[in-house]
FITISE-564222 format. One record per atom (N, C-alpha, C, CB): z, x, y. Coordinates in Angstrom, 3 decimals. Glycine has a CB too. Layout:
// residues N
{{Z; X; Y}}
...
This chain:
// residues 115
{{-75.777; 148.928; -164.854}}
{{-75.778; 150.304; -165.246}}
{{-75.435; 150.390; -166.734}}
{{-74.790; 151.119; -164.389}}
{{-76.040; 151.224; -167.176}}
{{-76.113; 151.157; -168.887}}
{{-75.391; 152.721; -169.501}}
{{-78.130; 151.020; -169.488}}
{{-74.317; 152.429; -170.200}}
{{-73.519; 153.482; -170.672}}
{{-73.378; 153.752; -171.669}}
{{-72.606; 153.510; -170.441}}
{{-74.113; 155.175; -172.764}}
{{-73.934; 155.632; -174.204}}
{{-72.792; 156.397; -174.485}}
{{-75.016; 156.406; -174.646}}
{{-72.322; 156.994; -175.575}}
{{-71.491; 157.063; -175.873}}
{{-72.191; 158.593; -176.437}}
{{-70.884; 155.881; -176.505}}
{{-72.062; 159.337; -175.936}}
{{-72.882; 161.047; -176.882}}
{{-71.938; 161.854; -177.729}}
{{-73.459; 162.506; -175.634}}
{{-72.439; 161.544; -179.021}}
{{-71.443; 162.935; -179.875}}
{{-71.945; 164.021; -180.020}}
{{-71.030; 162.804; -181.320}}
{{-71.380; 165.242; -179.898}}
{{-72.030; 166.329; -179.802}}
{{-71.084; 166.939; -181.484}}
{{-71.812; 167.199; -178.007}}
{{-72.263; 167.072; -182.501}}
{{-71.959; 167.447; -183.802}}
{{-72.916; 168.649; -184.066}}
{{-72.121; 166.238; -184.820}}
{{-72.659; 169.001; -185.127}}
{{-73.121; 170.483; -185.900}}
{{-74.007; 169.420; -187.213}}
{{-71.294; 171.853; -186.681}}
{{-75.243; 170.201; -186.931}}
{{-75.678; 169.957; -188.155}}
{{-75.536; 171.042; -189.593}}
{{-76.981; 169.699; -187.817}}
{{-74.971; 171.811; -189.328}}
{{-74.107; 172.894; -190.180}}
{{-73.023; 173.161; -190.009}}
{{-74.442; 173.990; -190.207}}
{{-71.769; 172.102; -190.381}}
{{-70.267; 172.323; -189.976}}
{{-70.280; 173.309; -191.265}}
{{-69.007; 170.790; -189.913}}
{{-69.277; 174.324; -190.206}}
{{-68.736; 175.405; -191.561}}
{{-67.907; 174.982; -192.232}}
{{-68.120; 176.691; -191.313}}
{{-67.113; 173.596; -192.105}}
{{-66.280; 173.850; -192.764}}
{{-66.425; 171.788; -193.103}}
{{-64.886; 174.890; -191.976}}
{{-65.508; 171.806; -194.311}}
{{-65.930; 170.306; -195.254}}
{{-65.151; 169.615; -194.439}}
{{-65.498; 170.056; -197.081}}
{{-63.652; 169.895; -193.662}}
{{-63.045; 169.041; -192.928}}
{{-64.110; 169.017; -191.402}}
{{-61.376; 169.564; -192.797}}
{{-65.024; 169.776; -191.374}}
{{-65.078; 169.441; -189.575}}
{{-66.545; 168.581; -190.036}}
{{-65.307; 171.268; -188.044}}
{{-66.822; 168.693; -191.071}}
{{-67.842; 167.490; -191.437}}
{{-67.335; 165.977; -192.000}}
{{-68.768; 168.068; -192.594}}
{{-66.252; 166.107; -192.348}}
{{-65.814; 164.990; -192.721}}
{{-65.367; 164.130; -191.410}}
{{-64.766; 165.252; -193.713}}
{{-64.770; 165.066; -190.120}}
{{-63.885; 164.572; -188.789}}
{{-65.517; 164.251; -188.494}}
{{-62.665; 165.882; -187.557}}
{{-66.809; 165.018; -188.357}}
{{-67.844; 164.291; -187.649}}
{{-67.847; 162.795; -188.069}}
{{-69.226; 164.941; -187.921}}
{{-68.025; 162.785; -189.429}}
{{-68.473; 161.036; -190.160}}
{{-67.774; 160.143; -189.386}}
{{-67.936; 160.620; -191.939}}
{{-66.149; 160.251; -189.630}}
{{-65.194; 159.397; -189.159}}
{{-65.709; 159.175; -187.558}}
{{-63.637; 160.063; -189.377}}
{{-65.885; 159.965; -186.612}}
{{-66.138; 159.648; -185.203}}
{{-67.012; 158.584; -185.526}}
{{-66.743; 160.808; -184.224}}
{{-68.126; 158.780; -185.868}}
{{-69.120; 158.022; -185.982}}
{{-69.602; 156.504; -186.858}}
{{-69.711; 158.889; -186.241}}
{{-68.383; 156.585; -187.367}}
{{-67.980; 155.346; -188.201}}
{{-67.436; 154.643; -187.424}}
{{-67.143; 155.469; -189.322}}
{{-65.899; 155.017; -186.954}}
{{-65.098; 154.921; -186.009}}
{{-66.582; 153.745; -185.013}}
{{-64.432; 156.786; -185.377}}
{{-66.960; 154.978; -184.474}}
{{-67.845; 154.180; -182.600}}
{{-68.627; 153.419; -183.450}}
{{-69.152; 155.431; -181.106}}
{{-69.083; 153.090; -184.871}}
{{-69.903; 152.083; -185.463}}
{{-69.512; 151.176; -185.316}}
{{-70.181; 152.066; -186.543}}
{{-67.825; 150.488; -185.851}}
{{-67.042; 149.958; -186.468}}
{{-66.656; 149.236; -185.142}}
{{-66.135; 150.792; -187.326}}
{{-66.486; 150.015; -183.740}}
{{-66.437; 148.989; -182.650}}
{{-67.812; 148.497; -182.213}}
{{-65.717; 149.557; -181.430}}
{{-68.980; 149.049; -182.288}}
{{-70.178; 148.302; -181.704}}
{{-70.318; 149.223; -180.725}}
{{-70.044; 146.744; -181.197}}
{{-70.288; 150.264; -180.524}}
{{-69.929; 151.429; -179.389}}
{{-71.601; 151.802; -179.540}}
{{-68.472; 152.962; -179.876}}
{{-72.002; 151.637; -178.418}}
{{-73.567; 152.304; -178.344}}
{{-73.268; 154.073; -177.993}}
{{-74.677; 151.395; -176.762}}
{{-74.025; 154.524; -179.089}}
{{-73.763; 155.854; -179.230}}
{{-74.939; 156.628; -179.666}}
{{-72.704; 156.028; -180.102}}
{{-75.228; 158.194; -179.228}}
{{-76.620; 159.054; -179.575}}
{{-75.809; 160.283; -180.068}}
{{-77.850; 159.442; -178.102}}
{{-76.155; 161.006; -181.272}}
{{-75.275; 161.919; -181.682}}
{{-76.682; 162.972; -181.006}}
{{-74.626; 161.880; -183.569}}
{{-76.056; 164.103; -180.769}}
{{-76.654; 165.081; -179.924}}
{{-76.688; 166.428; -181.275}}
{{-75.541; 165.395; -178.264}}
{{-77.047; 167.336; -182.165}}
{{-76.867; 168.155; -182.744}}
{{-76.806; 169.361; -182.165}}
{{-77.480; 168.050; -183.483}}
{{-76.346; 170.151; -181.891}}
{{-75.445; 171.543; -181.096}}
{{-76.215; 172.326; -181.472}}
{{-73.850; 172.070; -181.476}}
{{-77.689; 172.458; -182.764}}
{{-77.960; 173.230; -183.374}}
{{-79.223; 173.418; -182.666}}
{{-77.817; 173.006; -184.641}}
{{-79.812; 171.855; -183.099}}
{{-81.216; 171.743; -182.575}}
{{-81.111; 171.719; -181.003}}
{{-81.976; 170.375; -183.155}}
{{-80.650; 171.300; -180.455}}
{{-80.375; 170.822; -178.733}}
{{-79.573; 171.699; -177.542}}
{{-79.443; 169.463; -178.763}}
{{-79.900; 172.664; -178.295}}
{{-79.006; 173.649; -177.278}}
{{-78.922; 173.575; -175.800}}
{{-79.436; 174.968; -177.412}}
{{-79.756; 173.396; -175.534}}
{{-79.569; 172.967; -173.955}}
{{-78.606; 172.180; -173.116}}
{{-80.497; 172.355; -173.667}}
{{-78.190; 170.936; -174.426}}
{{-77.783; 169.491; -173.961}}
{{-76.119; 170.366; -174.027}}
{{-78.271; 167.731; -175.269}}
{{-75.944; 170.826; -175.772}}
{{-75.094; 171.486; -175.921}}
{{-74.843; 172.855; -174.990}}
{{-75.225; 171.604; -177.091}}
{{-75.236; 173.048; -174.125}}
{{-74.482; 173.939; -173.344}}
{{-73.641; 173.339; -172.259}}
{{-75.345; 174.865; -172.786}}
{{-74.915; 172.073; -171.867}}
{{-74.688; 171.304; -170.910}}
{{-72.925; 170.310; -171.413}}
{{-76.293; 170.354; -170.752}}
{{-73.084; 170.331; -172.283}}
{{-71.895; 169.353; -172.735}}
{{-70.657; 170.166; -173.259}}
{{-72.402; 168.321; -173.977}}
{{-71.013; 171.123; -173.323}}
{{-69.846; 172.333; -173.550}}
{{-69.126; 172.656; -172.288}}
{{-70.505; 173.799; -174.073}}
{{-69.826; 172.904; -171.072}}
{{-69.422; 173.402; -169.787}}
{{-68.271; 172.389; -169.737}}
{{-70.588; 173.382; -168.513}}
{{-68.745; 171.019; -169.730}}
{{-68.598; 169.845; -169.164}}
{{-66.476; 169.697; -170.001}}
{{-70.284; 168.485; -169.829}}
{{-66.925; 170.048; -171.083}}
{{-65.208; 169.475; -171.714}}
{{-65.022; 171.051; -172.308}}
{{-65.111; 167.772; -173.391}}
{{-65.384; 172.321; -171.734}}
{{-64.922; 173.357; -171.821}}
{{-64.114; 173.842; -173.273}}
{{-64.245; 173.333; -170.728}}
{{-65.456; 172.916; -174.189}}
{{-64.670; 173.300; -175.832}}
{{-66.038; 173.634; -176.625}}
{{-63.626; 171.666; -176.796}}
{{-65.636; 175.596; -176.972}}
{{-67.181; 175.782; -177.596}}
{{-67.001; 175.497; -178.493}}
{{-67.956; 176.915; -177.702}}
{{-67.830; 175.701; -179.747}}
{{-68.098; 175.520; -181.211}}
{{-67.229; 174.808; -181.869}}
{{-68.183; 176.646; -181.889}}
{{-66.429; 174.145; -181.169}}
{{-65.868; 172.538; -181.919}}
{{-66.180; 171.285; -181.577}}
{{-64.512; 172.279; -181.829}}
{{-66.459; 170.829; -183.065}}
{{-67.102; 169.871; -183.310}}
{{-66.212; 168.410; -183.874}}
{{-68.054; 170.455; -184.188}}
{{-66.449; 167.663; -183.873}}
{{-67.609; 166.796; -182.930}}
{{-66.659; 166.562; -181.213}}
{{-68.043; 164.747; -183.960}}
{{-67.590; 166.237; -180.404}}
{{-66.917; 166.261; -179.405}}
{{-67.471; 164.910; -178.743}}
{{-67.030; 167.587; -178.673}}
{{-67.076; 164.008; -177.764}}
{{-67.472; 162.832; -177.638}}
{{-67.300; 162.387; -176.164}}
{{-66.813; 162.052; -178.584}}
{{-68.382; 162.121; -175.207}}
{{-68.857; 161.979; -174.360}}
{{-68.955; 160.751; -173.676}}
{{-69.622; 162.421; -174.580}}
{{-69.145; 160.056; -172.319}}
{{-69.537; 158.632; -172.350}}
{{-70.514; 159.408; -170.995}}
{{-68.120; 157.077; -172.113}}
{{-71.833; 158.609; -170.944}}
{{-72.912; 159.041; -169.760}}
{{-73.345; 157.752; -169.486}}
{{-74.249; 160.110; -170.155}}
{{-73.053; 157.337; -167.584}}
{{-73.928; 156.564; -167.584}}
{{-75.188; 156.236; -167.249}}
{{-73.593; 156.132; -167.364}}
{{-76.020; 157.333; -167.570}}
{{-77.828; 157.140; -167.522}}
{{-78.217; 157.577; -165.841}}
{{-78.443; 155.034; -167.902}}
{{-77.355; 158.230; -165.503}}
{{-77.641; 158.659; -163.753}}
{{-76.519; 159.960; -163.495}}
{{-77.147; 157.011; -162.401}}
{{-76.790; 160.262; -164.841}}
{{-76.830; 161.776; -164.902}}
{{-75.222; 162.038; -164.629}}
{{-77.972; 162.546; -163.660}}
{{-74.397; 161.245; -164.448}}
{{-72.822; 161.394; -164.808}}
{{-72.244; 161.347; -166.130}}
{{-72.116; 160.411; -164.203}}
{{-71.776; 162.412; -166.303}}
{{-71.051; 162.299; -168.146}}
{{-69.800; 162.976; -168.095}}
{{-72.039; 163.235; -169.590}}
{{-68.904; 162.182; -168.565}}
{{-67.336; 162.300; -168.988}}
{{-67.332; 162.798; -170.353}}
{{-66.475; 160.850; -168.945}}
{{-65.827; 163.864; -170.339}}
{{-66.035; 164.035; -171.593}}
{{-64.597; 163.414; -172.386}}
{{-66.396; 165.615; -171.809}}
{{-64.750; 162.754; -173.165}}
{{-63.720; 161.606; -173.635}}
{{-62.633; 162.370; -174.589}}
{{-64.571; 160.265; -174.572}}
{{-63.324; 162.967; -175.308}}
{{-62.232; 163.940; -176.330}}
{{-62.983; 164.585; -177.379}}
{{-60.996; 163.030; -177.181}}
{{-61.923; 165.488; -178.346}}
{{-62.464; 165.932; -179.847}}
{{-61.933; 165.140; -180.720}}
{{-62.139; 167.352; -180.341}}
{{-61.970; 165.276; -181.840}}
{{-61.883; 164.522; -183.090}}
{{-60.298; 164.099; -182.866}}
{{-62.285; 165.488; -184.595}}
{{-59.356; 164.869; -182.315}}
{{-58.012; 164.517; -182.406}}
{{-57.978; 163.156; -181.471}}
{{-57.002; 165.787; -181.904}}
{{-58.626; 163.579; -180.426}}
{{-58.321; 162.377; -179.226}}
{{-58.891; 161.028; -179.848}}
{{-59.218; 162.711; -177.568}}
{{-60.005; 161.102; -180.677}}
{{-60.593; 159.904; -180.996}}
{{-59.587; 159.276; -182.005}}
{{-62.059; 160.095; -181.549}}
{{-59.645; 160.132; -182.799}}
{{-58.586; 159.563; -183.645}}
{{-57.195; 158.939; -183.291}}
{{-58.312; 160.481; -184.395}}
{{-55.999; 159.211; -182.547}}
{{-55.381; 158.505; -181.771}}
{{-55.319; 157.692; -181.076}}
{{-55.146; 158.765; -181.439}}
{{-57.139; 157.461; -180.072}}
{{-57.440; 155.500; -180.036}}
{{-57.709; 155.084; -180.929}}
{{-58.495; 154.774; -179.299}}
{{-57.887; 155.569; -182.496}}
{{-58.303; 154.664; -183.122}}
{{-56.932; 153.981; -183.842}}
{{-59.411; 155.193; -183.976}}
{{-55.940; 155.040; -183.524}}
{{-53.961; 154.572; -184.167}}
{{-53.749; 153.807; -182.810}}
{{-52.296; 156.365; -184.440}}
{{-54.115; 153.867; -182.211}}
{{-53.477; 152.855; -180.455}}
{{-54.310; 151.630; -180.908}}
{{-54.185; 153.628; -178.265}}
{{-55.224; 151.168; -181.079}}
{{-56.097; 150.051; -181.348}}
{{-54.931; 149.169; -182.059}}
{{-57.549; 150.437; -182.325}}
{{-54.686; 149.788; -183.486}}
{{-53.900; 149.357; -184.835}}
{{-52.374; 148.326; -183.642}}
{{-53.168; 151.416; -186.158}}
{{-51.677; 148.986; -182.839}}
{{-50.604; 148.686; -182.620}}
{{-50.382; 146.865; -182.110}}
{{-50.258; 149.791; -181.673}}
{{-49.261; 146.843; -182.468}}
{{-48.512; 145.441; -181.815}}
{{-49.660; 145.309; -180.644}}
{{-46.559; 145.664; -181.081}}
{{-49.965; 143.765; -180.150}}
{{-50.949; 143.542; -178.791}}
{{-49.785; 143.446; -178.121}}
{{-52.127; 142.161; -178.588}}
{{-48.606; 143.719; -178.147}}
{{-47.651; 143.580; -177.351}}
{{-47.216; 144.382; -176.577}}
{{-46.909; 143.297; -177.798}}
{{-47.053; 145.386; -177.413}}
{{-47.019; 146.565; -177.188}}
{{-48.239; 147.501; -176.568}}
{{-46.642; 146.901; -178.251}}
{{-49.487; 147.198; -176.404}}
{{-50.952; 147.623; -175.764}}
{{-50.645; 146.467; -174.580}}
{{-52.675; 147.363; -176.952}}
{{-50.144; 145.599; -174.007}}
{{-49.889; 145.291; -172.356}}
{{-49.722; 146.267; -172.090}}
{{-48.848; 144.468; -171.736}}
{{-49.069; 147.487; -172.202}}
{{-48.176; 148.506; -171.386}}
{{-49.730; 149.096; -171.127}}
{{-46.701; 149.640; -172.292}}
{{-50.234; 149.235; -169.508}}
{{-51.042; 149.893; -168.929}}
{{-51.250; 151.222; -169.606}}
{{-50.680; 149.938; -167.686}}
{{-50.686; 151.839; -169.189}}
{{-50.497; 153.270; -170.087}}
{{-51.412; 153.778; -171.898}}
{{-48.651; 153.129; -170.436}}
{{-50.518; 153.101; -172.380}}
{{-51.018; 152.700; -173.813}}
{{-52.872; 152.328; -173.412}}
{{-49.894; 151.008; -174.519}}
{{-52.918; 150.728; -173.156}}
{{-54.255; 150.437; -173.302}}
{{-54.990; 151.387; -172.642}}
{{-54.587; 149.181; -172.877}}
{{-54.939; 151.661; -171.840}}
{{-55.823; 152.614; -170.834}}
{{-56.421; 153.746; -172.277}}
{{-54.538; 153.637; -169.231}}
{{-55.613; 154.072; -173.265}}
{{-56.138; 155.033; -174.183}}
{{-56.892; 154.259; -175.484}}
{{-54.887; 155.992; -174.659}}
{{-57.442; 153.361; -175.561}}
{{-57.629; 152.737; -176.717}}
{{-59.135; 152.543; -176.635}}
{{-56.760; 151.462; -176.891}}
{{-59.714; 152.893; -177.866}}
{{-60.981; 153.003; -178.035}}
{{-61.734; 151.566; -177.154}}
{{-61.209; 153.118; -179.716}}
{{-61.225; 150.606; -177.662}}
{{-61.835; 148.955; -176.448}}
{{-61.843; 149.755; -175.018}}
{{-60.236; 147.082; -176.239}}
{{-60.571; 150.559; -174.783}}
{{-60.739; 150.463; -173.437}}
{{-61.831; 151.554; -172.507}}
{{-59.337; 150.585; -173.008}}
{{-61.524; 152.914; -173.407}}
{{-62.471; 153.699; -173.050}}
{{-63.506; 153.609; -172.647}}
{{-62.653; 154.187; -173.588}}
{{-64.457; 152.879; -174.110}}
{{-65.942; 152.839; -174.436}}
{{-66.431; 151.303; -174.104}}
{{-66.222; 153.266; -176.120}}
{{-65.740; 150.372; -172.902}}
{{-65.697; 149.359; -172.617}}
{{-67.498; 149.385; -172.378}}
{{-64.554; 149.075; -171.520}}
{{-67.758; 149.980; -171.452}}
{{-69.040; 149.752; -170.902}}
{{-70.028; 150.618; -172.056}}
{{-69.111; 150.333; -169.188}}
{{-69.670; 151.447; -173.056}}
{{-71.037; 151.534; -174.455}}
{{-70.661; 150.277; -175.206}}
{{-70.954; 153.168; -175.825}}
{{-70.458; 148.987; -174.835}}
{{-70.338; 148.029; -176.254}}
{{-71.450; 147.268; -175.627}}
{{-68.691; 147.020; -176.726}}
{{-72.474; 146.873; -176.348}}
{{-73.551; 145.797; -175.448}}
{{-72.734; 144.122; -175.511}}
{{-75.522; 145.703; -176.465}}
């Protein structure tokens, strides 16, 4: 079973920080090898309604998804949540044993979008 990683972004963020938080997501899921399809909210309205219902957050952007191709999709977080696996990654490996912890860390999330 094959699992992407969907960001749902604005191709007209109103504002310079919610375009700058898009880049970083998407650097971010680069930077692990994270198979990922950015979805635009603008052009795709459909998907974007569909993915709005789903993590019950309108017109904020970027928002980040995992689907695995049989029509099940989780919705993983917004820019805050991503960003905090990407500070859990950084920590002591000693400190990521603790179940808890790893369970939130970008490796662990997006285990099945890495080919």
């Amino acid at each position: 079973m094959s699992h992407t990683a969907l960001v749902l972004v604005t191709s007209t963020p109103p504002t310079q920080t919610q375009e700058d938080n898009q880049r970083k997501v998407i650097t971010w899921l680069q930077a692990k090898k994270v198979s990922y399809k950015e979805v635009d909210a603008v052009q795709d309205k459909g998907v974007r309604e569909e993915l709005t219902t789903i993590s019950q957050l309108k017109g904020k952007y970027p928002q980040v998804f995992v689907t695995d191709n049989e029509s099940s999709t989780k919705f993983i977080g917004d820019f805050d949540a991503i960003q905090e696996m990407v500070e859990l990654e950084g920590l002591d490996q000693e400190f990521l044993k603790n179940p808890d912890i790893a369970s939130k860390t970008m490796k662990e999330i997006f285990k099945f979008c890495i080919p």
